[in-house]
C-alpha positions as CSV (number, residue, x, y, z in Angstrom):
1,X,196.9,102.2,-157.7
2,X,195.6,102.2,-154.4
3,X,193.1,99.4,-155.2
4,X,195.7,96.4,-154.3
5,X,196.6,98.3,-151.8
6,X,194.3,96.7,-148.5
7,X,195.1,93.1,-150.4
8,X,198.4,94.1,-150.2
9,X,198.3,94.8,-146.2
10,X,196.0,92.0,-145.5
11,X,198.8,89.6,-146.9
12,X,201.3,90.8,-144.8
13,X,199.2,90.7,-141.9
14,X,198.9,87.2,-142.5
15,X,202.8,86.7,-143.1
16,X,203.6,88.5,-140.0
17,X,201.1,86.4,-137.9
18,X,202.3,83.3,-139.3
19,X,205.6,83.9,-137.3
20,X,208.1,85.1,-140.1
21,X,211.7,84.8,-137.6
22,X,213.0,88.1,-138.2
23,X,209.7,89.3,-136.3
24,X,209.3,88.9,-132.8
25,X,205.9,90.4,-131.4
26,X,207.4,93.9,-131.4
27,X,208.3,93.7,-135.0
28,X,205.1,92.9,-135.6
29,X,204.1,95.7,-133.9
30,X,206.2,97.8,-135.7
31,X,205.4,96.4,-139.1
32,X,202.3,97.2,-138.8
33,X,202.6,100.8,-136.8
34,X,201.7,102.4,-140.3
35,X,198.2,101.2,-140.3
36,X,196.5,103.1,-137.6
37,X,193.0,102.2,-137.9
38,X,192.3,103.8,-141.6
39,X,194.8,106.0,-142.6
40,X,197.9,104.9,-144.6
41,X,201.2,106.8,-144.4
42,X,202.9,105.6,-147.6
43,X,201.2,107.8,-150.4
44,X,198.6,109.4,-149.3
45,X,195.6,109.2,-147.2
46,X,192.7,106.7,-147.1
47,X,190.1,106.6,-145.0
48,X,188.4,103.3,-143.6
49,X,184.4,104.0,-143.7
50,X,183.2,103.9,-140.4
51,X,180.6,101.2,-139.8
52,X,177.0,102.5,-140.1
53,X,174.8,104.1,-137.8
54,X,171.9,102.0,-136.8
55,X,168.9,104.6,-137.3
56,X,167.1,105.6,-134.1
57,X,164.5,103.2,-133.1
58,X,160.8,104.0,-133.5
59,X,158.4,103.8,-130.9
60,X,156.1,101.9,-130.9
61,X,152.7,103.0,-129.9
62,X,151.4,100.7,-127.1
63,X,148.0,98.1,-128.5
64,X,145.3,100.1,-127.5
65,X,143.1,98.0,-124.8
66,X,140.1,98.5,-126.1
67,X,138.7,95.9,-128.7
68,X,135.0,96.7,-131.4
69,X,133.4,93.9,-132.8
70,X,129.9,93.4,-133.9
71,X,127.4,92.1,-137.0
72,X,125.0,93.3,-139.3
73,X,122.1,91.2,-139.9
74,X,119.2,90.9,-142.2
75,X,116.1,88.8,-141.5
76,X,113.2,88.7,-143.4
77,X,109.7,86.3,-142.3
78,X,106.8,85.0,-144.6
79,X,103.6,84.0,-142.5
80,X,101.6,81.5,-145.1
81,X,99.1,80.0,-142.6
82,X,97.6,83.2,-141.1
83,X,93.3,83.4,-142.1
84,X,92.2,85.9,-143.7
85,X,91.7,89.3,-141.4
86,X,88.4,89.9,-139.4
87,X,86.4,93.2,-139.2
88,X,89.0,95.4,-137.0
89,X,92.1,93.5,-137.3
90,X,95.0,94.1,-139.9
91,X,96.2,91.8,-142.0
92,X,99.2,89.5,-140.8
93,X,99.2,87.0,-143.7
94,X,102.4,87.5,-145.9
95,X,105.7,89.3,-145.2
96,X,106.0,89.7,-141.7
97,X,109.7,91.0,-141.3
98,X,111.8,92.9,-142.9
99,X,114.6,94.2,-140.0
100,X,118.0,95.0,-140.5
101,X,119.9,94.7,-137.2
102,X,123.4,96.1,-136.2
103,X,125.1,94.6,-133.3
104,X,128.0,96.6,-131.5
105,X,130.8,95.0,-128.8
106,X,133.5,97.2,-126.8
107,X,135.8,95.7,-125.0
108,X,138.6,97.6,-123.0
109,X,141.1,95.5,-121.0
110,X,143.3,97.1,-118.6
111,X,145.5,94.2,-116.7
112,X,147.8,96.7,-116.0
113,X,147.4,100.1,-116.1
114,X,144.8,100.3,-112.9
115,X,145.8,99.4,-109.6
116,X,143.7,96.2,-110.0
117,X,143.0,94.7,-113.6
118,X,139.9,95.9,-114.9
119,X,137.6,94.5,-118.1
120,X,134.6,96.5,-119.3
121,X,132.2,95.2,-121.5
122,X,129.2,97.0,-123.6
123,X,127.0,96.2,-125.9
124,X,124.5,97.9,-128.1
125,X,121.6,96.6,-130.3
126,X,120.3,98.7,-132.8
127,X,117.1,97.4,-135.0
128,X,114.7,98.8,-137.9
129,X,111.8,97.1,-138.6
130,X,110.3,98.1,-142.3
131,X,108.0,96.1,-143.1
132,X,105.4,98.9,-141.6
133,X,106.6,100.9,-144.2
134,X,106.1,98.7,-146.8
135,X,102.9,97.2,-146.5
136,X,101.7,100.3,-144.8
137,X,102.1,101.9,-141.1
138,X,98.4,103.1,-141.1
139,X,97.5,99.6,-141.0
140,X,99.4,98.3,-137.7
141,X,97.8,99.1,-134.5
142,X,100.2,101.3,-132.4
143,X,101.2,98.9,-129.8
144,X,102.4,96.4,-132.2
145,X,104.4,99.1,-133.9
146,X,105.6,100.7,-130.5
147,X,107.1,97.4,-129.9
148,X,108.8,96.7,-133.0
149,X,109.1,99.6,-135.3
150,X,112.0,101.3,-133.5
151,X,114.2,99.1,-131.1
152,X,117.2,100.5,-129.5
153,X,118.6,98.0,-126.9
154,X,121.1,98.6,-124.4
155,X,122.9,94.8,-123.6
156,X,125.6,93.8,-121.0
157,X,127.1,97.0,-119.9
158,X,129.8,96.4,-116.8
159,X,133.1,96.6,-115.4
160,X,135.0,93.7,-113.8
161,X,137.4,94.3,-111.1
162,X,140.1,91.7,-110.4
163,X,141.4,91.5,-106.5
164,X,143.6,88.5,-107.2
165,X,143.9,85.2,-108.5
166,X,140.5,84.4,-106.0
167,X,137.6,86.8,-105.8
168,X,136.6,89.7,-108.3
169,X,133.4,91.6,-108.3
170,X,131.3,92.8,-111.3
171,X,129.0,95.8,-111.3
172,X,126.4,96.8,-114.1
173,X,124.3,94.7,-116.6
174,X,125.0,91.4,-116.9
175,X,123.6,87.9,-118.0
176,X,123.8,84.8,-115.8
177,X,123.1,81.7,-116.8
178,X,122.2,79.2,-114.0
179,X,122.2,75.0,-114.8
180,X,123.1,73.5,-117.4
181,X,120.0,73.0,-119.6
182,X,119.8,74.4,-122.8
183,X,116.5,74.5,-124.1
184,X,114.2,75.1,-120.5
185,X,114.7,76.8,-117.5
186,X,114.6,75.4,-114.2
187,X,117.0,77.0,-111.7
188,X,118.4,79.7,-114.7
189,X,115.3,82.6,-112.9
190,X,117.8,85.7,-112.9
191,X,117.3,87.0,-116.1
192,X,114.0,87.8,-117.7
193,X,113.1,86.9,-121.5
194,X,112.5,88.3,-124.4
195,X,109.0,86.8,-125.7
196,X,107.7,89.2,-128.4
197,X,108.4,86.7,-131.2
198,X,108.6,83.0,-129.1
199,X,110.0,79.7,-131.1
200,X,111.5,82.4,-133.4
201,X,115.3,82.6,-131.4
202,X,117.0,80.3,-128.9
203,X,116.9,80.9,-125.3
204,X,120.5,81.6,-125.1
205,X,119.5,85.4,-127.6
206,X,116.6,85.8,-125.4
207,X,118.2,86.4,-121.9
208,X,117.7,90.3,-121.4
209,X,120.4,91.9,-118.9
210,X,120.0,93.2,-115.2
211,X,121.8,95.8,-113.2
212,X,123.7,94.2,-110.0
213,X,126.9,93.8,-108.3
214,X,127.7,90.2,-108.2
215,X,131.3,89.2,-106.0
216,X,132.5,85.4,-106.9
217,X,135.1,84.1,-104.5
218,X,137.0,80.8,-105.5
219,X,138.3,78.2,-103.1
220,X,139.9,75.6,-104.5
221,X,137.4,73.4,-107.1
222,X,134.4,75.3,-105.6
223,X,133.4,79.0,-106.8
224,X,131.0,81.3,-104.7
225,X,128.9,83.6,-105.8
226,X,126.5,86.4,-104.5
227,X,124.3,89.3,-106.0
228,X,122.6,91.8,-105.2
229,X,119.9,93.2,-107.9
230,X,118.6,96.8,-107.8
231,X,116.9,96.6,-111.2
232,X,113.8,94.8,-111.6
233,X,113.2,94.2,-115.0
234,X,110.7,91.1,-116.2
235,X,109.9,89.2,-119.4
236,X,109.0,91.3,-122.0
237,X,105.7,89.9,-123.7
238,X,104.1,89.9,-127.3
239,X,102.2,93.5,-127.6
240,X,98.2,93.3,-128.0
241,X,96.9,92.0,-131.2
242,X,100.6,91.1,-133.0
243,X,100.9,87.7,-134.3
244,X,102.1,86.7,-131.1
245,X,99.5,88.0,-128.4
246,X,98.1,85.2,-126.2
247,X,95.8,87.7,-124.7
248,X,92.9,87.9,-127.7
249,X,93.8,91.5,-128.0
250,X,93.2,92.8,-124.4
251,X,95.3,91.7,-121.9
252,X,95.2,93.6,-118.3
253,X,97.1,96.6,-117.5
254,X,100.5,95.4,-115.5
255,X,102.4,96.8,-112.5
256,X,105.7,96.5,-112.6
257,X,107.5,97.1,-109.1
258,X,109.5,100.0,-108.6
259,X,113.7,100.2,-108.8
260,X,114.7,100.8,-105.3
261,X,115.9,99.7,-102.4
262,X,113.2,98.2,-101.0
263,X,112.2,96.1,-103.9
264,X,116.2,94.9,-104.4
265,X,116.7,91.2,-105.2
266,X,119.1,88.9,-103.8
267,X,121.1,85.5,-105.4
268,X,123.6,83.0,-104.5
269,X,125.3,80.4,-105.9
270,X,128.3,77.5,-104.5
271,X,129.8,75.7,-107.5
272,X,131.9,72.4,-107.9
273,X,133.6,72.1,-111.0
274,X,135.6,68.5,-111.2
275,X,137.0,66.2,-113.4
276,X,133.9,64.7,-115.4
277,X,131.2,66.2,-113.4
278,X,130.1,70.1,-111.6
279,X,127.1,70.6,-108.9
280,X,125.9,73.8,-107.9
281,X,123.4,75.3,-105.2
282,X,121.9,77.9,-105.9
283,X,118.9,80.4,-103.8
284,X,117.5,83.2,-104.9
285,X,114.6,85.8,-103.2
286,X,113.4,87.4,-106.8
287,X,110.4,89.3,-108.3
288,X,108.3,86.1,-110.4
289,X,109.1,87.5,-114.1
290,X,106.0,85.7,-115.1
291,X,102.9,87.6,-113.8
292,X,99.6,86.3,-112.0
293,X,96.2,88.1,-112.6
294,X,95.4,89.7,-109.2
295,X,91.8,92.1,-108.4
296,X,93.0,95.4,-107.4
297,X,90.1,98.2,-106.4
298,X,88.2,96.4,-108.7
299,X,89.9,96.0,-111.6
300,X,92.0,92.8,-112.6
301,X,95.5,93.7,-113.2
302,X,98.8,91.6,-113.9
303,X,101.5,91.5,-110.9
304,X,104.5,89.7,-110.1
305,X,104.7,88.1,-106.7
306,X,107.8,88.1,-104.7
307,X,109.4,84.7,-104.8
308,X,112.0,82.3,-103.0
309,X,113.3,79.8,-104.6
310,X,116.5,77.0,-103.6
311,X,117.7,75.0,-106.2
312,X,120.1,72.5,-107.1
313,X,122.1,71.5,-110.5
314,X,124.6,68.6,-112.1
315,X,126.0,67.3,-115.0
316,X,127.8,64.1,-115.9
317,X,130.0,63.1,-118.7
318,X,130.6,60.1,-119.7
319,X,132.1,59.0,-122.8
320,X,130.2,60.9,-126.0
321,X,126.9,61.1,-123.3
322,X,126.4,64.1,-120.8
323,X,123.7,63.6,-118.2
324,X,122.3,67.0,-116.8
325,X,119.5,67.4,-114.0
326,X,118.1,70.6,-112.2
327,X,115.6,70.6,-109.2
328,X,114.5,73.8,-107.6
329,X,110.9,74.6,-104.6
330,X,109.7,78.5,-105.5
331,X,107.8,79.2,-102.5
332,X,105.6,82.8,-102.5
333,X,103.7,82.0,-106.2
334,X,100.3,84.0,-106.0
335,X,96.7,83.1,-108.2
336,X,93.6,84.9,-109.2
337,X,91.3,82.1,-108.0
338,X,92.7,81.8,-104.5
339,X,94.0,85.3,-104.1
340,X,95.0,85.3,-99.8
341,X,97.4,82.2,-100.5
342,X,100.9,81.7,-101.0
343,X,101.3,78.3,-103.7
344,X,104.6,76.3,-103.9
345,X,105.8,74.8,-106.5
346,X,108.5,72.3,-107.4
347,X,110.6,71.7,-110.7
348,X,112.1,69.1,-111.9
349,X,114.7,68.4,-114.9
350,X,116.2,65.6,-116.4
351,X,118.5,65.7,-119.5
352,X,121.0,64.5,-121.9
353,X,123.5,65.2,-124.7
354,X,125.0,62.6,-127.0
355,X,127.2,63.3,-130.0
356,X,126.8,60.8,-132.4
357,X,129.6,59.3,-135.2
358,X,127.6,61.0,-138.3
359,X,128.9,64.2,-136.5
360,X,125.4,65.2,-134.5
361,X,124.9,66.6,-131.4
362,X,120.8,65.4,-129.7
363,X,120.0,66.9,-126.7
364,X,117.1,65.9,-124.9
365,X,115.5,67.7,-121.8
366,X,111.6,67.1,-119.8
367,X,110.7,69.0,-116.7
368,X,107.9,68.7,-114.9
369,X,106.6,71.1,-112.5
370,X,104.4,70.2,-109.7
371,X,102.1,72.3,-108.2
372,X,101.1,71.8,-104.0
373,X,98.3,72.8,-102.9
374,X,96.4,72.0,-105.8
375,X,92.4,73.8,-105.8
376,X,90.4,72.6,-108.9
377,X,89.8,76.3,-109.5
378,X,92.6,77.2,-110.5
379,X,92.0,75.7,-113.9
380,X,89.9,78.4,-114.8
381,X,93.4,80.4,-115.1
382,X,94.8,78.0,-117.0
383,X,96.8,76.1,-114.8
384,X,97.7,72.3,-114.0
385,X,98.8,70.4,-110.8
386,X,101.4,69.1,-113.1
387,X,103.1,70.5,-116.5
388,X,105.6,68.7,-118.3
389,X,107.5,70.9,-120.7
390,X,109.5,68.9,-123.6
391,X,112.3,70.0,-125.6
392,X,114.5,68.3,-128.5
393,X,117.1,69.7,-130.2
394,X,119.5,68.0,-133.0
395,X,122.4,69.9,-134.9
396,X,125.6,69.0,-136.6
397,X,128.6,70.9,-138.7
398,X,129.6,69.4,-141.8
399,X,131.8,70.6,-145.0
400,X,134.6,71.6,-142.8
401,X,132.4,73.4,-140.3
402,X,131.2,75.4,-142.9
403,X,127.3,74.1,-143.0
404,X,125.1,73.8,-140.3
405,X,122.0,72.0,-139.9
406,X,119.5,72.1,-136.6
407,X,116.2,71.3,-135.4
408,X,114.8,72.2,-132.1
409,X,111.3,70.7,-131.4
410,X,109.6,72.3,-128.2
411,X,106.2,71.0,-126.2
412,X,104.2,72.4,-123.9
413,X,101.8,69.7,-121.4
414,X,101.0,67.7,-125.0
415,X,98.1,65.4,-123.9
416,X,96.1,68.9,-122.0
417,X,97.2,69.9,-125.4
418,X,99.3,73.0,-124.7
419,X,101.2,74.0,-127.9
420,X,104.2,74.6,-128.8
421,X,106.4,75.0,-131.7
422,X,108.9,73.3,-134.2
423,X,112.3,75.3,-136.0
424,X,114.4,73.9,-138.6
425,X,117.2,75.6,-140.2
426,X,119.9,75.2,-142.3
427,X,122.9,77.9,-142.6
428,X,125.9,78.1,-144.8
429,X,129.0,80.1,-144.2
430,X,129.8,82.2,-147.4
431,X,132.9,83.4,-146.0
432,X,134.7,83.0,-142.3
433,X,132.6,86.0,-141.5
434,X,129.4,85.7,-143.5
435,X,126.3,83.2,-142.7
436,X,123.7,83.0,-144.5
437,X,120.1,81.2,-142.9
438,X,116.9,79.6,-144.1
439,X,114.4,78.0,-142.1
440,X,110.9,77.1,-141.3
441,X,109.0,77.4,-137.9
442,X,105.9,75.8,-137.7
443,X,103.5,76.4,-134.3
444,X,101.1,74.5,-132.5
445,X,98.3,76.1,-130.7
446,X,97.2,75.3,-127.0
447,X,94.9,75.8,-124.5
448,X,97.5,78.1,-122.4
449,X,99.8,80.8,-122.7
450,X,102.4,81.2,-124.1
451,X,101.0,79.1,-127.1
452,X,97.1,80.2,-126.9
453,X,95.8,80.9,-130.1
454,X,99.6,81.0,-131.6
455,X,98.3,78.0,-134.1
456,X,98.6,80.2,-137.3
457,X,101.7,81.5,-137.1
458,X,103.7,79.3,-139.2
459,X,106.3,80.5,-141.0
460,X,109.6,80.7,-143.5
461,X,112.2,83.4,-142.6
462,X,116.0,83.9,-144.3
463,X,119.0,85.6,-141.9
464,X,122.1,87.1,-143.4
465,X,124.4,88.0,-141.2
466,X,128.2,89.8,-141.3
467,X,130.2,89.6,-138.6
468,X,133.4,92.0,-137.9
């Protein structure tokens, strides 16, 4: 019975609203008096269910600020031109490489939780070569596996402290990239390179980090920058009698200056970044990361002389072309031949970029550096009064980004004949995370380091790599 009852109440309600006469407002009141909010006098009690309880809300945690990402690679090298091994030497004809990689990123990001907004940034290589273990460790001279076999590799490692919207400072190891070429350096002298295995990785993997505190200040379209570099750190060079070894097997022991105070290094940069075009100026009082021969008690050793150099960099755009030049005087440059005498050189760099309808990218760069002072010789040490360095690179993306093909062609003096070296590659992405990469790098041998006697290194080498 009591399930027409609420129909029946609502329908009064609505008679009673509707303004029946013998109802003023307090007969209304009084007709409905017997509903009190869920109980009904008339036979009985029911009660109204109470509207639910919304359940307590869960907290959530707050998104931790830190961040891991990284990659595993694979890479494996065939070397088909190498001759045939002499009396002494090991054998570097077939596989080459077999060197699984892992890559590690940390991240933290505190905007908030620090008085000032800090980012810290770390990064950590970790590398296995095997092929010494599979065509046989005995057989590798122990510089050649000292440099290769085990590679642990501490990268950028610093923290970045944000004062406000215009100047921030950054302490620890860090890589930065002066100009705006992409293939040869001109004014880009802060960081050293890794050379162990040249024409086999882009310049932009073989930057190797330096400790400093660097403080940028911006102003408007212009950006200041200054550094100050405790650790001296300098290219690191193939080991004696690997594949890569300019040096016939014996090159001369090296000193490499001390990290302290004494030896710090100092940098500067002023930027302009505007619409269409940037310009920078940059100076820098630096350890030379490529070493001169130099006759100490007797003995010829490698040293790197301390260095000034003032620079200057811009780019263009216009339309699908980008115009790029760099010019830069190092003053301090030291020479076996002439050994009580300070050299200058200047360097200059002229480029370009242009991306083409068929979905290519060329870049072309030439630099030619210019030595004063010139003394005939100084040719027994292999140098020039002027070097050109040549560089051409062409690339493109196609089926949906997913394929990618490029070819970087790089030349060292060509008419004094001083080498260089030629990569193609083609590489495919299996998934969004996934690449796989084949290639061929074929080598040209010069007169002069770094390509001396680097003629029969040619060679195919695959690259899988899985990114997280």
């Amino acid at each position: 019975m009591l399930h027409f009852i609420r129909p029946l109440s609502t329908a009064l309600t609505i008679a009673l609203m509707a303004g029946v006469p013998a109802y003023g407002q307090e007969g209304l009141d009084d007709a409905l008096g017997g509903f009190d909010g869920g109980e009904f006098d008339g036979g009985g009690d029911f009660d109204q269910p109470a509207p639910p309880t919304p359940p307590p809300a869960i907290p959530r945690a707050a998104p931790s600020p830190w961040s891991l990402s990284g990659a595993f690679t694979f890479s494996a090298a065939y070397d088909y031109t190498q001759n045939a091994p002499q009396t002494g030497e090991y054998d570097k004809r077939g596989l080459s490489r077999v060197r699984p990689k892992v890559a590690l990123q940390l991240k933290g990001n505190f905007p908030n939780q620090l008085p000032r907004p800090v980012r810290i940034v770390s990064e950590l290589t970790i590398r296995d070569e095997q092929v010494y273990a599979i065509r046989g460790r005995d057989d590798y001279p122990e510089p050649v596996k000292n440099s290769f076999e085990r590679d642990l590799n501490i990268g950028e490692l610093y923290a970045n402290v944000q004062f406000n919207d215009a100047f921030e400072v950054t302490a620890g190891r860090q890589i930065v990239v002066w100009g705006s070429a992409e293939n040869l350096r001109v004014v880009d002298i802060l960081n050293p390179l890794d050379q162990r295995e040249i024409g086999m990785v882009d310049i932009e993997d073989l930057r190797l980090p330096v400790a400093m505190v660097r403080a940028d200040y911006v102003s408007g379209p212009w950006t200041t920058t200054v550094m100050a570099i405790p650790e001296i750190r300098l290219n690191k060079t193939a080991p004696a009698r690997s594949a890569f070894d300019a040096s016939n097997g014996a090159p001369p022991p090296q000193d490499t200056p001390a990290d302290d105070l004494a030896n710090m290094e100092f940098a500067a940069r002023v930027q302009g970044n505007f619409s269409g075009w940037d310009v920078a100026l940059q100076a820098a009082n630096v350890f030379n990361d490529g070493a001169h021969k130099e006759t100490v008690q007797g003995v010829t050793r490698l040293r790197h002389a301390r260095v000034n150099m003032v620079g200057v960099s811009a780019d263009m755009a216009v339309g699908n072309w980008l115009f790029k030049g760099e010019a830069a005087t190092i003053n301090g440059l030291k020479t076996l031949a002439v050994p009580n005498r300070d050299f200058t050189r200047s360097d200059v760099l002229l480029g370009l970029e242009v991306s083409t309808i068929a979905d290519l990218s060329i870049s072309a760069e030439v630099v030619n550096r210019h030595l004063y002072g010139w003394d005939a010789t100084l040719k027994a040490e292999g140098l020039r009064q002027d070097t050109q360095e040549y560089a051409l690179r062409i690339s493109g993306d196609y089926l949906r980004d997913r394929l990618h093909l490029s070819a970087l062609m790089s030349r060292l003096s060509p008419l004094a004949r001083g080498g260089g070296f030629s990569r193609a590659s083609v590489a495919y992405d299996l998934q969004d995370a996934l690449t796989i990469t084949g290639g061929i790098t074929l080598y040209r041998g010069g007169t002069r380091a770094p390509f001396k006697g680097l003629g029969d290194n040619d060679r195919v080498f695959l690259e899988i790599k899985k990114s997280f």
